[in-house]
C-alpha positions as CSV (number, residue, x, y, z in Angstrom):
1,X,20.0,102.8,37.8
2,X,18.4,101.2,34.7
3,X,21.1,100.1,33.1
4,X,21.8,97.6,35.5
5,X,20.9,94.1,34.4
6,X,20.5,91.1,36.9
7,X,22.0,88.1,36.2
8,X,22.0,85.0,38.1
9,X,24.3,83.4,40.8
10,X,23.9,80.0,42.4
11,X,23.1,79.9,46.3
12,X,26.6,79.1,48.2
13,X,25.8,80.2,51.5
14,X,25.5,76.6,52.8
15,X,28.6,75.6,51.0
16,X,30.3,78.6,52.7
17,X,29.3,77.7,56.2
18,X,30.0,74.1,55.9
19,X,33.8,75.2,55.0
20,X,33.9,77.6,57.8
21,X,33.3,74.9,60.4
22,X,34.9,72.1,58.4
23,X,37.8,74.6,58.8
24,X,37.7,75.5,62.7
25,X,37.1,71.7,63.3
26,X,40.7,71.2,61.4
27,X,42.2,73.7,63.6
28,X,41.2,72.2,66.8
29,X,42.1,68.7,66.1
30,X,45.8,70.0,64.3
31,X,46.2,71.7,67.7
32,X,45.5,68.6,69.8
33,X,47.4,66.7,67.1
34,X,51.0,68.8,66.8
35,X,50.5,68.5,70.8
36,X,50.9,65.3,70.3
37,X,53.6,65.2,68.5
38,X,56.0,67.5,70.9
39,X,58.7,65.1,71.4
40,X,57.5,62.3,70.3
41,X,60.5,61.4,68.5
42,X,63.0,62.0,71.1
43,X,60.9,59.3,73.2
44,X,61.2,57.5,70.2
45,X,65.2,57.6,70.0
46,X,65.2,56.7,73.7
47,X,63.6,54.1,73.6
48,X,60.4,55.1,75.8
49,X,57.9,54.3,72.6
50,X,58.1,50.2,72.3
51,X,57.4,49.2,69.3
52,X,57.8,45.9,67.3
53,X,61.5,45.2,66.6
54,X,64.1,47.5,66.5
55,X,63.6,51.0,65.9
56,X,64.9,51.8,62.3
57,X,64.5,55.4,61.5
58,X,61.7,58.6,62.2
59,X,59.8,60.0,59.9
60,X,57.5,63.4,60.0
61,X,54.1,62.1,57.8
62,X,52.4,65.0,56.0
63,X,49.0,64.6,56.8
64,X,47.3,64.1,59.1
65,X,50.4,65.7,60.5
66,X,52.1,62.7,62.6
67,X,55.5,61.6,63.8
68,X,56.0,58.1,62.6
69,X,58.7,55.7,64.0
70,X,59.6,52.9,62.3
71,X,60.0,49.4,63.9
72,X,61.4,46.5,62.2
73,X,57.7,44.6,62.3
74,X,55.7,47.6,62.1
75,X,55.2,51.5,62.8
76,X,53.9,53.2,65.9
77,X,52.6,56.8,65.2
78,X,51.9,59.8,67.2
79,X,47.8,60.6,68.0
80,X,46.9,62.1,64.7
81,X,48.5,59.3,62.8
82,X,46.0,56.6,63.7
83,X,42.4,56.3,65.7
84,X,40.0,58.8,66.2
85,X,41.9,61.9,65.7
86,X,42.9,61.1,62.5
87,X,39.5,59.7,61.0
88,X,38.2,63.0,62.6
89,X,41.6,65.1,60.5
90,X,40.8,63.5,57.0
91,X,36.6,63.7,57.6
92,X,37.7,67.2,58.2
93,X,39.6,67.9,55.5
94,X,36.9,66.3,52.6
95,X,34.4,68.6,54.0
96,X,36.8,71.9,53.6
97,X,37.7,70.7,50.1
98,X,34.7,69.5,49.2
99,X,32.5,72.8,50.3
100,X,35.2,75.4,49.1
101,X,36.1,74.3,46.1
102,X,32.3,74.0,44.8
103,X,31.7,77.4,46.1
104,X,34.6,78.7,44.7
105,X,33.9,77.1,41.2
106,X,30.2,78.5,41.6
107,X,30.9,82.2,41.3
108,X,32.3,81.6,38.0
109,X,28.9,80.6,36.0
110,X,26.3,83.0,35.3
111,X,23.0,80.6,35.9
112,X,19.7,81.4,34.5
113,X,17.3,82.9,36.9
114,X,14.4,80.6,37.6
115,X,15.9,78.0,39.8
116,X,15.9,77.4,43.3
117,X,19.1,77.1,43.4
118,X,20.0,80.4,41.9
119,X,19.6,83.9,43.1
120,X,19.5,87.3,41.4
121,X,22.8,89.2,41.4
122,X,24.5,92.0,39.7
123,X,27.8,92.1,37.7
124,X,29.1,94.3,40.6
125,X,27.6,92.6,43.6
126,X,29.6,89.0,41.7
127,X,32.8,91.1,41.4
128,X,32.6,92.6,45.0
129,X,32.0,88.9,46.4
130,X,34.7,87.1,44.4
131,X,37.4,89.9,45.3
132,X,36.8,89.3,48.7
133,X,37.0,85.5,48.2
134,X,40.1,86.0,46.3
135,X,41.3,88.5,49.1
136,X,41.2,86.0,52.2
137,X,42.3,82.9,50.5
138,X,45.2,84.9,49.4
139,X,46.0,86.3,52.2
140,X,45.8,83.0,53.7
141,X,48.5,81.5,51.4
142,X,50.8,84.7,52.0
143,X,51.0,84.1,55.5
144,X,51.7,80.9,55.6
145,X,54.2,81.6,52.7
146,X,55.8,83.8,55.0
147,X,55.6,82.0,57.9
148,X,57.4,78.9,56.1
149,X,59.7,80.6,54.1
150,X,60.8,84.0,55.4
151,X,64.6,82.6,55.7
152,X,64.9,81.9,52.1
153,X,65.0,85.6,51.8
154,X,67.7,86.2,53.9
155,X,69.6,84.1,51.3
156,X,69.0,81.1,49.6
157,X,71.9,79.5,49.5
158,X,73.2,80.0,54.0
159,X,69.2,79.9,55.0
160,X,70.3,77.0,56.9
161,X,72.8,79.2,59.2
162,X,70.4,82.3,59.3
163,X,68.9,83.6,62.6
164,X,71.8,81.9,65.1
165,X,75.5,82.3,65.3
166,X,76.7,79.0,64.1
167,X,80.9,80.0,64.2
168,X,82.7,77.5,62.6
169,X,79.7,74.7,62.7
170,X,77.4,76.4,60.6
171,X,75.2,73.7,58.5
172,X,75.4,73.5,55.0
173,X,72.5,74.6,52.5
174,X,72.7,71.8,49.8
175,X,69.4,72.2,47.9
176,X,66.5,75.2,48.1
177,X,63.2,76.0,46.6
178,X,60.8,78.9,46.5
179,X,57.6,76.5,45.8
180,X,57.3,75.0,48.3
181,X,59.9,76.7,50.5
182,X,62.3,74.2,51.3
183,X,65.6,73.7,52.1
184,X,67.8,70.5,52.9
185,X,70.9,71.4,55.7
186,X,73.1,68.8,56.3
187,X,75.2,69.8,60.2
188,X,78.3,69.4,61.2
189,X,77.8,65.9,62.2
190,X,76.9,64.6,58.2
191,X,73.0,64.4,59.6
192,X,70.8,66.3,57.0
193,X,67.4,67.9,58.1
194,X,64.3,69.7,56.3
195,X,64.2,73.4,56.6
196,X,60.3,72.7,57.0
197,X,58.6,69.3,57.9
198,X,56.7,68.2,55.0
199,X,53.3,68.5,56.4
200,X,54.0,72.6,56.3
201,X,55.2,72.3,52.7
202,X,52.2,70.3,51.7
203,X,49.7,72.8,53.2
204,X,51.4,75.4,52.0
205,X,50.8,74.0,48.6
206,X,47.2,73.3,49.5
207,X,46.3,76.8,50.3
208,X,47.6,78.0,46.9
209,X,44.8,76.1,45.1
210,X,42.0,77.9,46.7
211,X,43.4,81.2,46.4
212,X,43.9,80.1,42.7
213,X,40.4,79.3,42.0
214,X,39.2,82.8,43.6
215,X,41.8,84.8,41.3
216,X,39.5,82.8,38.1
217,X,36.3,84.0,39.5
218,X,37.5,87.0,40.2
219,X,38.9,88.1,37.2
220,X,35.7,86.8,35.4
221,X,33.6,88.6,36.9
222,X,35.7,92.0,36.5
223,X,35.5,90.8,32.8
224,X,31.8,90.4,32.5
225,X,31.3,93.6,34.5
226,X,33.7,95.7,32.2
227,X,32.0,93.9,29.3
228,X,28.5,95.1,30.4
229,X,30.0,98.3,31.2
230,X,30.5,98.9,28.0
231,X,27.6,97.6,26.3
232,X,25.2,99.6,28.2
233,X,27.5,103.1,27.8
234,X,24.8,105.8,26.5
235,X,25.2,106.5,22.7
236,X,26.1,102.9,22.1
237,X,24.1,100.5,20.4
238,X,24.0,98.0,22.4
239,X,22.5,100.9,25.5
240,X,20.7,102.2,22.8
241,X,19.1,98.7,22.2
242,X,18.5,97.8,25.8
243,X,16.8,101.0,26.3
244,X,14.4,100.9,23.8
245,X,13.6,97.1,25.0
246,X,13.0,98.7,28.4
247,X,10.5,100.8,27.2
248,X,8.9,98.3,25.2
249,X,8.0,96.4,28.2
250,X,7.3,99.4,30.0
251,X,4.4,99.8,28.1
């Protein structure tokens, strides 16, 4: 095909692999980390966490994701709150940022060729790599999407009674939102609860941004490709033009 021009296109291989295990690293220590947190406020509430003081309330911190409870004199958190664990969470997640956002930006420059940090590419091969960047990241914010906020779909304003037959005692929906998917029930009882702990509704938010940055390259590079599509069309002059060049140096 010699109509096909080579551009350039940094080197993100490294970047890639560094958020692929910056990312299975998260998973394990969320895993040991929400194990931790199983219950941990009910022992709270009765009274088998000592803390200092009186307990004054419980609290569900976003990230790393931890159950906090509140002492007069001071707070006592579940695993991934303090230590190891949660040095090991946030090292974590600076490396995932970090390495996916820089590749992500990456594919939307065009570098010149000549560098070692740049590779030779094609229009296509760039379009074929940013759609599928653009195709797991979002599909990684639409599950968790719909994993978080499935009931809001059932009806906004009773997603607090969907999915269990309430009677008489069904909770009350007083506020709702599509981003993030939230919803505030208040029971039977006046206590009001979170449809989703906050740490959900802050990753959800989180995984729009990469999926954001891959729908830029993407459509840039479907741009650039239509663009060059077009200029290198036979009868145009711009084919016409870049095929006399080729023979130019062809000789």
């Amino acid at each position: 095909m010699p109509n096909v021009r080579t551009h350039g296109s940094y080197r993100t291989g490294g970047l890639w692999a560094g958020a692929g295990i910056s990312f299975g690293a998260l998973v394990v220590c969320c895993g040991v980390d929400l194990l931790g947190m199983l219950e941990f406020d009910e022992r709270c509430n009765h009274g088998l966490i000592r803390g200092p003081g009186r307990l004054l309330r419980v609290r569900e911190q976003a990230f790393p994701p931890a159950t906090v409870c509140e002492f007069e004199r001071g707070d006592v958190s579940s695993a991934g709150g303090t230590g190891v664990l949660g040095a090991l969470l946030w090292l974590g997640m600076v490396a995932l940022v970090v390495c996916l956002v820089v590749a992500l930006v990456a594919e939307w420059f065009e570098p010149r060729l000549g560098s070692d940090l740049v590779v030779p590419t094609t229009r296509g091969r760039k379009l074929r790599r940013t759609g599928t960047a653009f195709f797991v990241t979002g599909s990684v914010f639409l599950m968790f999407y719909a994993l978080a906020g499935w009931r809001l779909f059932t009806g906004p304003a009773s997603v607090c009674s969907a999915g269990a037959d309430w009677g008489a005692n069904a909770p009350r929906t007083l506020a709702y939102s599509f981003f993030p998917p939230q919803a505030t029930c208040q029971y039977t009882s006046g206590l009001t609860r979170r449809m989703n702990p906050e740490w959900v509704a802050s990753l959800l938010m989180a995984s729009a941004v990469p999926a954001l940055l891959a729908g830029v390259g993407c459509v840039l590079a479907w741009l650039r490709l239509r663009a060059e599509r077009r200029e290198t069309r036979p009868g145009t002059a711009a084919a016409d033009s870049a095929l006399a060049d080729q023979g130019r140096s062809a000789r």
